[in-house]
C-alpha positions as CSV (number, residue, x, y, z in Angstrom):
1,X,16.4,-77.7,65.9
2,X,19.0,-78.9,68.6
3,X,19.0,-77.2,71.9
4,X,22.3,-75.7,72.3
5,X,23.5,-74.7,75.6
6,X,26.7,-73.0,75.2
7,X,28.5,-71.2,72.8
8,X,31.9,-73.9,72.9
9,X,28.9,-76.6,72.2
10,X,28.7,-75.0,68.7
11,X,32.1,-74.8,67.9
12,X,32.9,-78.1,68.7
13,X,30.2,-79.8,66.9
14,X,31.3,-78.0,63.3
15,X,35.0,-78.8,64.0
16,X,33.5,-82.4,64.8
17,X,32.2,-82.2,61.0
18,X,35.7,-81.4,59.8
19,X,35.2,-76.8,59.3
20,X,38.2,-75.2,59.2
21,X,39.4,-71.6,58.3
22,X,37.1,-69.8,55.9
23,X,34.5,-72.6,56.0
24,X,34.2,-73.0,59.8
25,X,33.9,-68.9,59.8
26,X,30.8,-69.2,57.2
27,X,29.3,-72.0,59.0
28,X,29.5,-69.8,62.1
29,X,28.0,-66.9,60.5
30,X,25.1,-68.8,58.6
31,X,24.1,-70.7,62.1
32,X,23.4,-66.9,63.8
33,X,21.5,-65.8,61.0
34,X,19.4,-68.8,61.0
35,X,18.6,-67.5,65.0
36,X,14.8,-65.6,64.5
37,X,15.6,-61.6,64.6
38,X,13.3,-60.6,67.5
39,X,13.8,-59.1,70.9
40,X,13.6,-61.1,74.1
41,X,13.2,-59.6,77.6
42,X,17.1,-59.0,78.2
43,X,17.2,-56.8,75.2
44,X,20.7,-55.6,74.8
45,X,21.9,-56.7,77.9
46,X,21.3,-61.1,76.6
47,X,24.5,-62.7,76.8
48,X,25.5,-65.4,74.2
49,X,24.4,-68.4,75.7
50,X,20.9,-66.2,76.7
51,X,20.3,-65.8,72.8
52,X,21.0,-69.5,72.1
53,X,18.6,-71.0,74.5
54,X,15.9,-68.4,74.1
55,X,17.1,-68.9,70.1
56,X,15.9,-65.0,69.2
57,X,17.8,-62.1,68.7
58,X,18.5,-58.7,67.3
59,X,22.1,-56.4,66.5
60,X,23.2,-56.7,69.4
61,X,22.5,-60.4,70.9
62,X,23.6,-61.4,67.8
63,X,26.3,-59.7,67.4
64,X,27.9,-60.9,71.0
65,X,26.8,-64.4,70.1
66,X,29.0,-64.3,66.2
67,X,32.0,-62.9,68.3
68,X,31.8,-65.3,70.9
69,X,32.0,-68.4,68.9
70,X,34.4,-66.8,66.1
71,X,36.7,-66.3,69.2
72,X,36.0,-69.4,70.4
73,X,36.7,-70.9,67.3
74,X,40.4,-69.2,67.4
75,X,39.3,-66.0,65.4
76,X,41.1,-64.1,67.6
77,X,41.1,-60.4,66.5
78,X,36.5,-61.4,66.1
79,X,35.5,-57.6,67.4
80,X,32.2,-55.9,68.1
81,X,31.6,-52.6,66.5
82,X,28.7,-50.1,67.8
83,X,27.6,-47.3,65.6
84,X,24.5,-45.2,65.7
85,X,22.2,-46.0,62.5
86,X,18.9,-44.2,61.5
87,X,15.5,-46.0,62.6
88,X,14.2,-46.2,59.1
89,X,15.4,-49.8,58.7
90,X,12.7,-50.9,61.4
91,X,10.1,-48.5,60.1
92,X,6.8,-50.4,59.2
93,X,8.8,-53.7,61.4
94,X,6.5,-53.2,65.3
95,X,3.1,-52.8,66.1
96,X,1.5,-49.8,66.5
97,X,2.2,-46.7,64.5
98,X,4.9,-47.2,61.1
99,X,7.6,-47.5,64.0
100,X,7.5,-47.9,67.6
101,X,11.3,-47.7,68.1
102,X,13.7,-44.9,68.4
103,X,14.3,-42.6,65.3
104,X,18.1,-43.3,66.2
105,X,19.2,-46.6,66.7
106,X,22.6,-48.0,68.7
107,X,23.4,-50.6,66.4
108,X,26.2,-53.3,66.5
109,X,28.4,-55.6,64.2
110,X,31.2,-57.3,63.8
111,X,34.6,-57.1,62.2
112,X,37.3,-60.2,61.6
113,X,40.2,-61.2,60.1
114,X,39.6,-64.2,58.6
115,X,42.5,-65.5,57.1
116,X,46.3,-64.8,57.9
117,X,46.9,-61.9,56.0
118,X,43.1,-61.5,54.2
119,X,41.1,-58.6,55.0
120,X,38.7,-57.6,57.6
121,X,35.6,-58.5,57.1
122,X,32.9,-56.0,58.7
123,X,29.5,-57.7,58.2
124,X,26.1,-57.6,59.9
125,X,24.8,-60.4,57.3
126,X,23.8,-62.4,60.0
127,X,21.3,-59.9,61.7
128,X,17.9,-60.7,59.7
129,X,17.1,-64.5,59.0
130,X,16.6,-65.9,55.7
131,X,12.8,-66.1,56.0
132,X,12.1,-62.7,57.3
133,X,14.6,-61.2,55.1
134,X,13.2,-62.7,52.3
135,X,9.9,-60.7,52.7
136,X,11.4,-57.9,53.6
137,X,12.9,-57.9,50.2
138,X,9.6,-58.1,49.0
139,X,7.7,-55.7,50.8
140,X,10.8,-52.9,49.8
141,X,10.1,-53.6,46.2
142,X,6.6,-53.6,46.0
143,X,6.5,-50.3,48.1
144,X,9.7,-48.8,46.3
145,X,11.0,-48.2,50.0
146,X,14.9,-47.5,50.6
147,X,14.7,-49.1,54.0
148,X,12.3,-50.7,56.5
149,X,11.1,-54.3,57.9
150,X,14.4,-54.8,59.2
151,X,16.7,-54.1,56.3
152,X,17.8,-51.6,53.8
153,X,17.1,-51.9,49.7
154,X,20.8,-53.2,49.4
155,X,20.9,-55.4,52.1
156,X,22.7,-59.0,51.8
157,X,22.3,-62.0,54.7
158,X,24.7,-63.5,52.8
159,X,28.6,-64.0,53.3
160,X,31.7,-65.6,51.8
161,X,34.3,-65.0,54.2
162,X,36.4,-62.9,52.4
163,X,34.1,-59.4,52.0
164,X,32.0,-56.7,53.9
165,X,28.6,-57.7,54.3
166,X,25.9,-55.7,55.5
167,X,21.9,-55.9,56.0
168,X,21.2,-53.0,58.3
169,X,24.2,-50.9,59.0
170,X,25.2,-48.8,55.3
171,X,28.9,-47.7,56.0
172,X,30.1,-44.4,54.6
173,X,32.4,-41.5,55.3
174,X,29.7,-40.3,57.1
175,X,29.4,-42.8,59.7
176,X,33.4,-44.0,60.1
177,X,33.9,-41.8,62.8
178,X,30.9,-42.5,64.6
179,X,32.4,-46.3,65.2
180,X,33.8,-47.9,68.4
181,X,34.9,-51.4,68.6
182,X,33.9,-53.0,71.7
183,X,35.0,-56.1,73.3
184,X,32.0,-57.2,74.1
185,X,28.1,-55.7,73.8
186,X,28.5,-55.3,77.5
187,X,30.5,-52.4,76.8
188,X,28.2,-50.9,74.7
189,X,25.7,-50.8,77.0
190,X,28.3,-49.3,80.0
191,X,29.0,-46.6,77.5
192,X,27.9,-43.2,78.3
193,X,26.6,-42.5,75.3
194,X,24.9,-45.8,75.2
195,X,21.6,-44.2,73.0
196,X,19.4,-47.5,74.7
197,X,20.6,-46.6,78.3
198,X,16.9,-45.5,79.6
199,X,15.3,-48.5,78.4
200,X,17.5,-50.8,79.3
201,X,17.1,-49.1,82.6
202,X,13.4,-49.8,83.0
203,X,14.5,-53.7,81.9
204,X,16.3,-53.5,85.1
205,X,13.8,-52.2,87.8
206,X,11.7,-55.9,88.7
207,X,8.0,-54.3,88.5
208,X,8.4,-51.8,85.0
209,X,11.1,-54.6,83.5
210,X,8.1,-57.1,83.2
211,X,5.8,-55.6,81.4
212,X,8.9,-53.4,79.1
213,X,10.0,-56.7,78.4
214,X,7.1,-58.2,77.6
215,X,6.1,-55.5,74.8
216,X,9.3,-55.8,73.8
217,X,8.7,-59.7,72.9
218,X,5.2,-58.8,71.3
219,X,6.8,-56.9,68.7
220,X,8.9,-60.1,68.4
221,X,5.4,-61.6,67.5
222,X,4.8,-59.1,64.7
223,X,7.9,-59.9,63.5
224,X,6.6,-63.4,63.3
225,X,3.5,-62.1,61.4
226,X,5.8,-60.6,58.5
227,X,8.0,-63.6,58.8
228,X,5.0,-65.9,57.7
229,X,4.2,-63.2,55.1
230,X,0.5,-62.1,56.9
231,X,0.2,-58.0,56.6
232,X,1.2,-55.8,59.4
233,X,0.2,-52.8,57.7
């Protein structure tokens, strides 16, 4: 895998291989999913050129990264969305007990116009990569779960360009009013209802942020575990 050091180094090597419009769009959203879901010690505070180096990421990492190179790749209106999500869809994901992580999640996707007049897409597709979504898949349907290992039962990591697509976040009347677009994950995090604000926090202070972040990467190695199909339960 090339070592990518910035997000305009991305962009400009798929409009080197001729992506335009929808394709270029695809291609952009395809080369974030193939990033390893997994945490890495900045958490929700990585920037986009922090999760392409360190080349892991969750929500919201990932979700700062897709916007950054849509925009880049003149996307314009490319927007991050934060919305509260139930902790289920990590359940049986972490070390430990069934779930190490907050019953309540602050989650984040994406929403943008792709073509001139098309509709906006809302996606989170490109949160889970293929391999680890793949046994997901398979662990849902041998345990008859709606939700867990990272994704719920009707979870895609696939996208066309042109529809919603959606792996961890399921939309509904519900939820619609419990959305804020964001210009950046930065934002998010400066929100006062930001529901990761103590931990990130303790990321912050130089003698607890080691060792936070460092369990925080050793659930990234569980991850791994079900990524390479060996049990975690």
């Amino acid at each position: 895998m090339k070592n990518w050091t910035s997000v305009a180094s991305v962009v400009s090597s798929m409009q080197a291989q001729g992506l335009v419009g929808r394709d270029l769009a695809v291609a952009l959203h395809d080369f974030v999913r193939d990033i390893p879901f997994g945490f890495t010690r900045q958490f929700d505070l990585a920037t986009a050129d922090y999760t392409l180096q360190r080349q892991r990421g969750h929500c919201t990492p990932k979700s700062e990264l897709f916007v950054s190179l849509l925009r880049r790749a003149g996307f314009a209106d490319a927007t991050v969305v934060t919305v509260s999500i139930p902790g289920d869809v990590l359940h049986y994901l972490g070390s430990g007990e069934s779930s190490p992580f907050p019953s309540t999640l602050q989650h984040c996707f994406t929403q943008v116009t792709v073509e001139k007049g098309g509709k906006l897409c809302r996606l989170d597709s490109y949160v889970i990569d293929p391999p680890l979504f793949q046994a997901a898949r398979e662990r849902l349907k041998v345990t008859g779960r709606h939700a867990g290992y990272g994704i719920h039962k009707e979870a895609t990591n696939e996208w066309d360009g042109s529809q919603d697509a959606f792996c961890q976040y399921v939309p509904s009347t519900q939820t619609s009013h419990l959305e804020f677009c964001m210009n950046s994950t930065n934002e998010v995090v400066s929100r006062p209802n930001y529901l990761h604000s103590g931990f990130t926090r303790l990321l912050r202070i130089p003698i607890i942020g080691w060792p936070a972040g460092a369990w925080l990467e050793t659930q990234s190695k569980v991850f791994d575990r079900l990524r390479n199909r060996i049990s975690i339960e």
